[in-house]
Structure formats: structure tokens, C-alpha cells
C-alpha positions in Angstrom: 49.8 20.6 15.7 46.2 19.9 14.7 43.6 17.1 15.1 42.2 15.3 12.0 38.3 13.9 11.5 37.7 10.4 9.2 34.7 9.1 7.8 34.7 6.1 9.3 33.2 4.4 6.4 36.1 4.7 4.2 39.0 6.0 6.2 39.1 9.4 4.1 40.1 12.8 5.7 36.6 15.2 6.3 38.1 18.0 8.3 41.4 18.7 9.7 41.4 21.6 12.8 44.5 23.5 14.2 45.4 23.0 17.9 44.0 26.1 19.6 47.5 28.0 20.7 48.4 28.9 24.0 47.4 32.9 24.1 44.1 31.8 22.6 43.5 29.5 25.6 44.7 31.8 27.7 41.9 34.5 26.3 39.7 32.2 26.5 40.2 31.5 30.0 40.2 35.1 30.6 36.9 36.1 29.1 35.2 32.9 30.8 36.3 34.2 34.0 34.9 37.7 33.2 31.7 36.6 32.6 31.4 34.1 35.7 30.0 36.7 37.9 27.9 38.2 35.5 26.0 34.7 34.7 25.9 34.1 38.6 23.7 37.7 38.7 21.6 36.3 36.2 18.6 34.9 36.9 17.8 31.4 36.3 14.9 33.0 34.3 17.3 35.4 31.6 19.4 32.0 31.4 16.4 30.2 30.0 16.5 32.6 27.5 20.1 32.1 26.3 19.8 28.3 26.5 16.3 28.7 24.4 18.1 30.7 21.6 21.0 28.1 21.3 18.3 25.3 21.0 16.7 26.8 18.6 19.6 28.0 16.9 20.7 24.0 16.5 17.2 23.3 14.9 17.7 25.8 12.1 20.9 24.0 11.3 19.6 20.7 12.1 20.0 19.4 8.6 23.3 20.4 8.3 24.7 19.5 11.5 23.0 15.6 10.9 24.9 15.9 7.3 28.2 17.1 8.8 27.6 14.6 11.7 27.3 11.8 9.8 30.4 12.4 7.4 32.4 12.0 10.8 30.3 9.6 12.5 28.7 7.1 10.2 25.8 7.0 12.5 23.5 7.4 9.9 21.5 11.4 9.0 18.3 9.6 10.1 19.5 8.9 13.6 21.7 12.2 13.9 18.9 14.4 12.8 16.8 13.2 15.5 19.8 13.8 18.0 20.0 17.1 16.9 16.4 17.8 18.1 17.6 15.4 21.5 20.3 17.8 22.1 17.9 20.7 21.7 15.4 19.6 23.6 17.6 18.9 26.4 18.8 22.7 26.1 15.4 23.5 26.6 14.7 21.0 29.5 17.5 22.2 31.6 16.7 26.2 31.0 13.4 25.0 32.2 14.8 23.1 35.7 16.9 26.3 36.0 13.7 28.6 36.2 12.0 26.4 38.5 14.9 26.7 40.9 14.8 24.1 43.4 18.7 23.4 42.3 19.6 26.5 44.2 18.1 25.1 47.5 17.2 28.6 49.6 16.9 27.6 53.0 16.5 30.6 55.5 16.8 30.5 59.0 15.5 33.5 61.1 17.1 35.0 63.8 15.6 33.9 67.4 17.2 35.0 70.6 19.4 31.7 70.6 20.8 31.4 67.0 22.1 33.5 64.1 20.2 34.2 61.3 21.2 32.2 58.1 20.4 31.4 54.5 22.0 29.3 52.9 21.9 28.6 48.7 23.8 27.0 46.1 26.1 29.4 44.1 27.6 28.9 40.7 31.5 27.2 40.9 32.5 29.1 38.0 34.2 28.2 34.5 34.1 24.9 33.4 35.8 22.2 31.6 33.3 19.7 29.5 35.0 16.6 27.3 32.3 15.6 25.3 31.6 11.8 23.9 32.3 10.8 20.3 29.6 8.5 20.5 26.7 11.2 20.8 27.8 14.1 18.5 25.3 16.1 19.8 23.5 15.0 23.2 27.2 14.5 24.8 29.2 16.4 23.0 29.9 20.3 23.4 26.7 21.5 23.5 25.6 18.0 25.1 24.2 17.2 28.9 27.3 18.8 30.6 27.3 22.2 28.8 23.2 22.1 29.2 23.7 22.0 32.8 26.6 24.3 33.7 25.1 27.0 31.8 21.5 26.4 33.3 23.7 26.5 37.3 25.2 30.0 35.8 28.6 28.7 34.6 30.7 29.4 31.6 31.7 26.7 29.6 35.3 25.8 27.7 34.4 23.0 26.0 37.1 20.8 24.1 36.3 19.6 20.4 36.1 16.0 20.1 38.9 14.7 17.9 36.6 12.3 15.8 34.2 15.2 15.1 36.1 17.8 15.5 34.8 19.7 12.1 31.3 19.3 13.7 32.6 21.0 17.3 34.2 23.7 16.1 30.4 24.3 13.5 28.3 23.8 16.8 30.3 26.4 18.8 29.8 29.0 16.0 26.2 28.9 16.1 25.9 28.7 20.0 28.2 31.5 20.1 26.2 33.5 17.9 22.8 32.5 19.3 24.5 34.2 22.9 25.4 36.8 21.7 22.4 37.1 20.1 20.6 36.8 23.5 22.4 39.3 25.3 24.5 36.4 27.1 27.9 38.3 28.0 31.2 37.3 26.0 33.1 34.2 27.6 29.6 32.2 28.2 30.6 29.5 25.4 34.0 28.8 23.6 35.2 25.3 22.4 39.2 24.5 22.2 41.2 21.7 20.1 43.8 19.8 20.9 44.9 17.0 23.0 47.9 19.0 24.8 45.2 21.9 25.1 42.8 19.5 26.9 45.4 18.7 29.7 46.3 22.3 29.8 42.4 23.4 30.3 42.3 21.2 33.4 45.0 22.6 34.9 44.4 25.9 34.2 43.1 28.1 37.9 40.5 29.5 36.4 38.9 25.9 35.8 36.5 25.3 38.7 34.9 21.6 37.8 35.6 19.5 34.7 32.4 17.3 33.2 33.8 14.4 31.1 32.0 11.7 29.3 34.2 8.4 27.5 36.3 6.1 28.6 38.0 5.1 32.0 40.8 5.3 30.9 40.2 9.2 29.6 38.3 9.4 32.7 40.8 8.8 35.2 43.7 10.9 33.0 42.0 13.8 34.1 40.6 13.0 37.6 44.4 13.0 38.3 45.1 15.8 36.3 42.6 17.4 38.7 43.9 16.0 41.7 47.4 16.7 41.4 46.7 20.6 40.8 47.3 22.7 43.6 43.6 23.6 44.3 42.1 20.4 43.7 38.7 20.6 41.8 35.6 18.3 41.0 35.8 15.4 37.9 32.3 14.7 37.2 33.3 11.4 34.7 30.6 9.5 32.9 32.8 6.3 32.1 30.8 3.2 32.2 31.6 -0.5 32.8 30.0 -3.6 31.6 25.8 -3.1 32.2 24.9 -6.4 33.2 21.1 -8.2 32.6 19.8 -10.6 34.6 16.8 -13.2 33.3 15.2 -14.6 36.1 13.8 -18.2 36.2 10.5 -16.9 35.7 11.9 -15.0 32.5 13.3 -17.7 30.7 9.7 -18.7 29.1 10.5 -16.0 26.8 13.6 -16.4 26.3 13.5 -15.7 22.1 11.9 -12.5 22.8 14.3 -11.7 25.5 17.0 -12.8 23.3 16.1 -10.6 19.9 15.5 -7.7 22.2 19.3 -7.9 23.8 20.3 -8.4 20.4 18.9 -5.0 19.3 19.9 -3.5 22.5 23.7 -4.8 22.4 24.2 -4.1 18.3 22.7 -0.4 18.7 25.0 2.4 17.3 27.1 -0.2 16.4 27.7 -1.2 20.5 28.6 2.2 21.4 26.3 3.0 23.8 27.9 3.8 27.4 24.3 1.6 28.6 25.0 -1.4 26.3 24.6 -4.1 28.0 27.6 -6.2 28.2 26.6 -8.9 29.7 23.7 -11.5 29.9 23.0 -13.5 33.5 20.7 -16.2 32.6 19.3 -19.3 34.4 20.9 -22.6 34.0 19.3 -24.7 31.3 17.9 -21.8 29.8 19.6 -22.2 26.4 19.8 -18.3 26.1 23.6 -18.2 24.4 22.2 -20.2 21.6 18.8 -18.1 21.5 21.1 -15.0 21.2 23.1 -16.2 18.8 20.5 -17.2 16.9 19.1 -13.5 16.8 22.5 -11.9 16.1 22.9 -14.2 12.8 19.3 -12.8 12.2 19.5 -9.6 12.8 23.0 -9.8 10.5 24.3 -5.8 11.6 27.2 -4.3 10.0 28.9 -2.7 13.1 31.0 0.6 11.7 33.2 2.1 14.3 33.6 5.6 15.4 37.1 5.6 14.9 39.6 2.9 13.9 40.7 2.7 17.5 37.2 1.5 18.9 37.1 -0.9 15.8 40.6 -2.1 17.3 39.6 -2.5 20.6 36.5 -4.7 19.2 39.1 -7.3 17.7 41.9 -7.4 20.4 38.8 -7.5 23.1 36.9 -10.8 21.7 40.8 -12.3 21.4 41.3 -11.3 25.1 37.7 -12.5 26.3 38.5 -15.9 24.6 42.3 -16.0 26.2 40.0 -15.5 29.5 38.1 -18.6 28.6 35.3 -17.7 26.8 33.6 -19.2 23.6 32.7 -17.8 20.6 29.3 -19.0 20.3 28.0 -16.5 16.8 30.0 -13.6 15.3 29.0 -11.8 12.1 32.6 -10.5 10.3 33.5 -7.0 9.9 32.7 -5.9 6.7 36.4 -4.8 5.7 35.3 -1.3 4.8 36.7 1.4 6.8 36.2 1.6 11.0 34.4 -2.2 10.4 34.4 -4.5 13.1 32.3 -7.9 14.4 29.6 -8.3 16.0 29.5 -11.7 18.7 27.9 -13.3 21.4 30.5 -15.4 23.8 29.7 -17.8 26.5 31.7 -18.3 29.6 31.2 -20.6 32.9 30.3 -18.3 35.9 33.6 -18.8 37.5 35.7 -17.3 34.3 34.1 -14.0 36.2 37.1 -14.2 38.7 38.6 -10.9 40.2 41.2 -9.4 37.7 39.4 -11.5 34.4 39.2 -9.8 31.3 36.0 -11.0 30.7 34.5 -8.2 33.7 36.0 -5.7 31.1 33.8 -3.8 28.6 34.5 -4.3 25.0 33.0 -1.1 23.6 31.6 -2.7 20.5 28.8 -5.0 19.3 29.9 -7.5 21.6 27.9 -9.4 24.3 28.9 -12.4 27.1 26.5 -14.9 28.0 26.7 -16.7 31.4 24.4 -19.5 33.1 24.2 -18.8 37.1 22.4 -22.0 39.3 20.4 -19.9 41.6 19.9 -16.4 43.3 22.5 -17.2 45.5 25.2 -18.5 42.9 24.0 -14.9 41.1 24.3 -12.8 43.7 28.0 -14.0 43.9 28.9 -13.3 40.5 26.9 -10.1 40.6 29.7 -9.2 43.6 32.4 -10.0 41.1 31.2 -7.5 38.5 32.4 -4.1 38.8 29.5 -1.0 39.5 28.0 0.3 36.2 25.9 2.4 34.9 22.6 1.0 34.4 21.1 -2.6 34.5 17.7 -4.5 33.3 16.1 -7.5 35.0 13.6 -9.5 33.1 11.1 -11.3 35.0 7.9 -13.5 35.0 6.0 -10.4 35.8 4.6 -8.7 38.8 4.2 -12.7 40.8 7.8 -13.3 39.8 9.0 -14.4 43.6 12.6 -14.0 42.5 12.9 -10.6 40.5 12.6 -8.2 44.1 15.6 -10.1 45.1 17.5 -9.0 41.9 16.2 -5.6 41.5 17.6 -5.4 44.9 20.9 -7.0 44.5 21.8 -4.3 41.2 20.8 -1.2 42.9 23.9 -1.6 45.1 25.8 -1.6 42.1 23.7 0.1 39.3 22.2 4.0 39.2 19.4 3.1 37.1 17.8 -0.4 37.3 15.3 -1.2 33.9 12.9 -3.7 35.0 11.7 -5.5 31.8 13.3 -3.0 29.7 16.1 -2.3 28.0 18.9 0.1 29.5 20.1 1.7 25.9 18.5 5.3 25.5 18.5 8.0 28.6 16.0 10.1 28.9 16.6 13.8 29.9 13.7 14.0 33.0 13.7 15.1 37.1 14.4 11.9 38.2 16.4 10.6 35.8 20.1 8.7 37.2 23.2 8.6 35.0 25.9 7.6 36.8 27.0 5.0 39.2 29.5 3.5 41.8 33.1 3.9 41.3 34.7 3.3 38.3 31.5 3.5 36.2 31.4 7.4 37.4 34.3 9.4 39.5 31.3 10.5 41.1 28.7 8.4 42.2 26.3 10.6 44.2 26.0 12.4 40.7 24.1 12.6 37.7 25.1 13.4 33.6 21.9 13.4 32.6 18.7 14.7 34.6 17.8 17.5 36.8 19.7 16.6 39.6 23.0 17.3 37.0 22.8 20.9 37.7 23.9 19.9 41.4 27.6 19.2 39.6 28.1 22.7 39.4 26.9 24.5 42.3 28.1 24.5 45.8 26.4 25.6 49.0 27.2 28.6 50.5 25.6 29.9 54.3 25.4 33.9 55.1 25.6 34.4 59.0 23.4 37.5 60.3 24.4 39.4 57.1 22.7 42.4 56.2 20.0 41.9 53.5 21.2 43.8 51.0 25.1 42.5 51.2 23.2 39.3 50.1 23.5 38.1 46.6 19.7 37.8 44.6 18.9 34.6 44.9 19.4 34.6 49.1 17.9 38.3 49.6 14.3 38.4 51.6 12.2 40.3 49.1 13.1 36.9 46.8 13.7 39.0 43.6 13.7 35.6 41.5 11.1 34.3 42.9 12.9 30.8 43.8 11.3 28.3 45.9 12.5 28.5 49.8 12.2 26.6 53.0 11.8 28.9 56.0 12.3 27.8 59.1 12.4 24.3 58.1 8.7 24.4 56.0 7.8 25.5 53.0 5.9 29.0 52.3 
């Protein structure tokens, strides 16, 4: 068995890769859980190192990857280049919240003549599983957010090539690998598998301790239950997304060209295949903003090409299932015929098509965008009830008078993690307080973050010593604070 890469601008073979067997999981498996302990005895501060090296491993090869990258993506070198440097700089960032330490959380109480002494600190879970995105070769893929952040906790990694890149996975692990090793990290830190059978097999495999996935629900939720039906259950952390809704206030509307090209640009970047496109446009009554979009879209003219000819698929059975829902195609711009092609289209639909169970509350992972009039906060506050949780939203408003726009910001942070207030929600930036994730189904997680400082948090878990003697304790929890982490002592910090 093997998995096979296209070009997704002419349908034409780039790199076919062998299904990793089963003895070479199972060494796999085997060296990752050898070197578990030795990464959780390693300081936060010698990980920076190793996660350094691989970073700037990847920008020696930048050009190279970006050229390889774009063969099996059709994203373009431009664009992949600078995700090169994104996925390096995230490397970086991470090996740089892992020295600081506050992830690992020391809290100390001391001994008094009615309670126990105890510190308590978050420990590393172990190996884990990461499923990568085809949709960022690089910033979500196996060396992406999720591998960034085990290996910052003290993890190992088994990451799974991505079948639509697979020739690039399989390139990326042989330079991280050698940038380790390199570094002095112990064998086991890194390794990437193939296969589709081999990705069911990784999450059942014991020595798996938390899986980081980011794609599609309906990958997603394959191997939440996959993880939930093994016999010691373990963490999915899935990134899966939903439809990101935007809401124009009445204020807004007096701009409603601007805010129009700019959803445009938002909704037709990467070809639609951002997991923060937004899906869906809530706009005043009267307003007139489906035919200002449209408008923009037969502008802007784009040339959606798919990842794969499955997403470029789902693009055309989606618009026919959003119009069988009873919407209206108000502008499309036709698939260009060559390869992974596909339209681009803006469809309107009255405010009750958003009914419980309608297709049009559905993402259609493409350049693809619904438009729907709401009366008044109340009337959007019941549609925004409809919608199911996502990722991110944006609000656009009339500015900082705008009575109306507190109410909405309001109304999406129960169902958002990140609410854009006159902005855009495609593009994530790697900081400390950055949120990407979201209520169920848009994460399986939704106290968590994929992106951010607070991701190392995925793959630790606290552990409290009871009047332990100070040298049974491990580094990280012992008195003379031998990594110099951060610590609250007796509820204040030193």
C-alpha cells in the first residue's frame, strides 16, 4: 500500500510514498517511548535548543521546501516560502514560552502543623500522535503548531504524513530529524509515518498518550472515537472548524463596498481553505450587501485551485446542496477546468433557511460565501443560536459609538474563541494570548488552544507530591529550583 501526491494544477503524479509497515511503527513507537523520559529531564531551556536547530534547519531549505510545497499544493512559492519562515518562527516562539515556564505551573505548599507539604507541576503526557492539515504544508502540518508545542511540553512526536503532501512530509522529517540529532536531542524525539491504516493504528497504539489533529470533522471525530473506544482512553485535541460567521452592524453598513471587497479577499484566500474563512455574512436588512459582495467577487475574478480533487468536489456538490436548502446564487466565477479547479460564489438565503439540520449551517470548504439580511439584534441573536460554535468571528461596526456592536461582540463570544472586531478572522498569529479553538464541534476541545502559548497546556497534566522528600522530586518541583521556573509559594509569587 502507499499514498500518492498530485499537483493539483494538472492532476499529474509528484510523489508516490510506501505505507510505513507494521515493525517500523512498532520501532517507532518503541524509540518514542524511550526517549519520553529523557525529554521530561530536560529542561525547558536544552529544548529551546533542539526546537532552535530544527527552525533554522527549515530556513536553510526554505527554498526547496516552498518549491516542493507548491508542486503538491498549488499554493503558490511566494506564499509557501513565507510559511516556511511562519512555521519556523513558530518553532522558535514556542522553545521560547517553554523557557519562560509558566506552562509548567509550580505551585508549592509548605508544610504547617495542619497540612502536608505539596507541590504540585505539570508533567509531560508522553508520545504523541499529530495529523497535520493539507491546507498549511508547513505551519499545520508535521512540523506545524502541534509538533511545536509537544516538543516545547517535553513530548515525542509521531507525526503522520499528509497524503496530499506527502513527498513534502516525509522531506521535512529528514531535516528535523537531522537537526536533533544534531542538537544532542535523544533518538525517538521526531519520526513521521504514512499511511491511512497506519494513522488508525498510531491512535490506538498504548504508547500514544494525546493525539493533536487539525482538518475536518469528519477526520476529527474518526479519531476522537478511535481514542475513546481504546481501553485507556486518551486526549483528542481536534482543530476542525465550522462556518465563521460575520456580523455588520447597522452602524456598519455605511461602508458596506469596503466591507464587502474586504470579505471578498478574506473568503477567496488560499483558494477558501482557511479553517477561519468566513462562511457566512449577517448583514442588516436593506443593506444591499449580497449584491455589494457579488459585485466584488466578479471584480476580484480568483481562480480557486483545490488542494485535492476531493475539496474541489465538495465545492460543487456543496453550492448544489446550499441551493437544494434554498439559497440563491447571487455571483459565481466558474472553475477554470484545469486540474483541482473549482467556483468561487456568493449565495443569499432568508434568515429562516438557517433552520436546525439545514445544509446551509454547513461549511463548504471552498471559495464560497452565504449572505443573509437579519431585522434587528434580536432577530440576530436568534439566528446566531442556530449556527453551530466556530472558530473565530468578526463584527464590523460604526466604530467605538456604535450602540449596537457590544451587544454582538457579546452574543459571538459564547460561540466563537476569537472575536475580530473590525477585522478579518483569516490569518492566526502565533502569540501568549492567542485562541484557536472553540465550542464543540468546531474543536473536541474547547477549553484548548492549536495555536498560542496556552497550546503547550494540551500536553501536560498536573501532578501533586505529598510530603515527599526533596530529592525523590523530579527537577522542575525540587526546592533549590534547578531550572529556574517561575513558582507560587504559598499562594504568592517570590
Amino acid at each position: 500500500m502507499s499514498v500518492t501526491s498530485f499537483d493539483p494544477r494538472t492532476g499529474a503524479v509528484v510523489a508516490t510514498v510506501a505505507d510505513t509497515k507494521d515493525a517500523e511503527l512498532r520501532a517507532v513507537l518503541a524509540a518514542a517511548t524511550a526517549a519520553a523520559p529523557v525529554l521530561a529531564a530536560t529542561s525547558p531551556a536544552q529544548r529551546r535548543t533542539w526546537l532552535h536547530a530544527v527552525a533554522d534547519a527549515l530556513e536553510s531549505h526554505r527554498d526547496e521546501l516552498a518549491r516542493l510545497a507548491d508542486l503538491e499544493t498549488a499554493l503558490g512559492v511566494e506564499r509557501l516560502t513565507g510559511e516556511v519562515t511562519r512555521a519556523a518562527g513558530q518553532l522558535r516562539f514556542y522553545a521560547e514560552v517553554a523557557a519562560e515556564g509558566s506552562y509548567v505551573d509550580v505551585t508549592v505548599d509548605e508544610p504547617t502543623a495542619t497540612t502536608p507539604g505539596l507541590v504540585r507541576v505539570n508533567r509531560p503526557l508522553g508520545p504523541v500522535a499529530v495529523f497535520g492539515a493539507s491546507n498549511f504544508p508547513f505551519a499545520f502540518s508535521v512540523l506545524g503548531n502541534d509538533t511545536a508545542t509537544a516538543l516545547a511540553a517535553g513530548c515525542p512526536v509521531v507525526a503522520k504524513a499528509h497524503p496530499a503532501h506527502a513527498g513534502l512530509s516525509l522531506r521535512q522529517a529528514e531535516i528535523a530529524r537531522e537537526a536533533l540529532a544534531a542538537a544532542g536531542a535523544p533518538r525517538g524525539t521526531f519520526a513521521v509515518v504514512s499511511g491511512h491504516q497506519v494513522g488508525v493504528d498510531l491512535v490506538r497504539a498504548p504508547e500514544i498518550t494525546a493525539v493533536g489533529f487539525t482538518g475536518s470533522q469528519a477526520g476529527g471525530m474518526a479519531l476522537w472515537r478511535i481514542a475513546h473506544e481504546r481501553d485507556v482512553v486518551i486526549p483528542v485535541y481536534a482543530e476542525m472548524g465550522t462556518v465563521n460567521p460575520v456580523v455588520v452592524t447597522a452602524a456598519g453598513v455605511r461602508d458596506i463596498e469596503a466591507v464587502a471587497k474586504g470579505l471578498v479577499g478574506s473568503f477567496t484566500l488560499g483558494s477558501g481553505q482557511f479553517c477561519t474563512k468566513p462562511g457566512l455574512l449577517l448583514a442588516p436588512a436593506g443593506a444591499g450587501a449580497a449584491q455589494a459582495v457579488a459585485d466584488a467577487l466578479r471584480s476580484a475574478a480568483p481562480e480557486p485551485v483545490m488542494l485535492t480533487s476531493a475539496i474541489a468536489d465538495g465545492v460543487r456538490t456543496g453550492l448544489a446542496a446550499m441551493v437544494a436548502a434554498g439559497a440563491e446564487v447571487i455571483a459565481e466565477v466558474p472553475a477554470a477546468g484545469a486540474g483541482w479547479s473549482a467556483p468561487a460564489a456568493v449565495l443569499a438565503a432568508p434568515a429562516a433557511a438557517l433552520a436546525p439540520g439545514s445544509r446551509l449551517l454547513e461549511e463548504t470548504f471552498g471559495a464560497v460565501v452565504l449572505v443573509v439580511e437579519y431585522a434587528d439584534t434580536a432577530d440576530l441573536a436568534a439566528v446566531l443560536r442556530r449556527l453551530q460554535p466556530s472558530l473565530a468571528a468578526s463584527v464590523f461596526t460604526g466604530g467605538a459609538e456604535d450602540d449596537q456592536a457590544g451587544q454582538v461582540v457579546s452574543l459571538l463570544s459564547g460561540q466563537v474563541g476569537r472575536v475580530a472586531v473590525d477585522a478579518w478572522p483569516t490569518g492566526v498569529a502565533f502569540t501568549w494570548a492567542q485562541q484557536h479553538g472553540g465550542p464543540w464541534p468546531a474543536t473536541s476541545a474547547p477549553a484548548a488552544t492549536s495555536v498560542g502559548a496556552a497550546g503547550l497546556a494540551r500536553f501536560v497534566r498536573p501532578v501533586a507530591y505529598q510530603s515527599a522528600p526533596d530529592a525523590w522530586l523530579p527537577p522542575e518541583a525540587q526546592a533549590a529550583n534547578p531550572w529556574g521556573l517561575p513558582r507560587r509559594v504559598d499562594g504568592k509569587r517570590p
